[in-house]
C-alpha positions in Angstrom: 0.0 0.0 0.0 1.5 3.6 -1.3 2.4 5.6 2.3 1.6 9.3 2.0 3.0 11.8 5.0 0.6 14.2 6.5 2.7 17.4 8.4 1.0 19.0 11.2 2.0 21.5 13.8 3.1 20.8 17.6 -0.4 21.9 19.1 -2.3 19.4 16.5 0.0 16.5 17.7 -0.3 16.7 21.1 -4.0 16.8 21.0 -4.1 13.8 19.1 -2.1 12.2 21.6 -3.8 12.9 23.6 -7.2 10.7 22.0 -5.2 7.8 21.7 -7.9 5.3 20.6 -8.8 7.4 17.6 -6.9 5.7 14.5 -6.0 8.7 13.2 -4.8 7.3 9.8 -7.9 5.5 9.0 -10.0 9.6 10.0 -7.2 10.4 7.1 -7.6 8.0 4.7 -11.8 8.4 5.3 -11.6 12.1 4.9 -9.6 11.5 1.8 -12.1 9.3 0.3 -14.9 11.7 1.2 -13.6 14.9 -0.4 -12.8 12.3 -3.8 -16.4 11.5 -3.9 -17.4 15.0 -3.2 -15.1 15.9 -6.0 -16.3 13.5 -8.6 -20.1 14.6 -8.0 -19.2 18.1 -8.5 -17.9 16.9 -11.8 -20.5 15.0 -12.5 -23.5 17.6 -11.5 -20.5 20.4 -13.9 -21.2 17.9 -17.2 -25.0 17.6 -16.3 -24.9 21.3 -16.2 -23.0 21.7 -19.5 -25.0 18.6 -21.3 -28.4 21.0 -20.8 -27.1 23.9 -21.5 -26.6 22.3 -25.2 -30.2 20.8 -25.4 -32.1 21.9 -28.5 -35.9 20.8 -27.6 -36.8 19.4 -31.6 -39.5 21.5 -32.8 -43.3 20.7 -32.6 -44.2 17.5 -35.1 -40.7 16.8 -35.4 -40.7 12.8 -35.6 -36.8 10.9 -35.2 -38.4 8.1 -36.6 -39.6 9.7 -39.3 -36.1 11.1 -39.8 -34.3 8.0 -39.4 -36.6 5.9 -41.7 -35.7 8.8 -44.4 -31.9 8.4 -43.8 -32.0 4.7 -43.7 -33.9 4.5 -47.3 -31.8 7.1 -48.7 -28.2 5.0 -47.8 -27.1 2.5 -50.6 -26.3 -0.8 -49.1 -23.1 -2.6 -50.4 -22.5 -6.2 -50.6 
């Protein structure tokens, strides 16, 4: 497993000292994971975001079905 130091400052250390039972690199590697998934759902929400801003709505009667049937008869097949 890849080892990753953490500096803190004399006050922060002897505080945590002093609360012994806390594993204090599991509170690190948890708060680690949590700002990752916070990070990937802003991402995620950011390309939702930009995805609607590029939405045309198709206009009124417009059928896909319609259009695809009209592409698909107008393409030659080869053999």
């Amino acid at each position: 497993m890849p080892l990753i130091t953490v500096k803190i400052d004399e006050d922060m250390k002897k505080r945590m000292s002093e609360l012994r039972h806390i594993n204090w690199s599991e509170v690190i590697r948890q708060a680690i994971e949590r700002v990752i998934r916070m990070e990937t759902e802003r991402n995620l929400v950011r390309a939702i975001l930009l995805n609607e801003k590029y939405v045309v709505a198709p206009d009124e009667g417009f059928s896909s079905t319609e259009l695809i049937r009209r592409w698909r008869e107008g393409v030659r097949w080869r053999r």
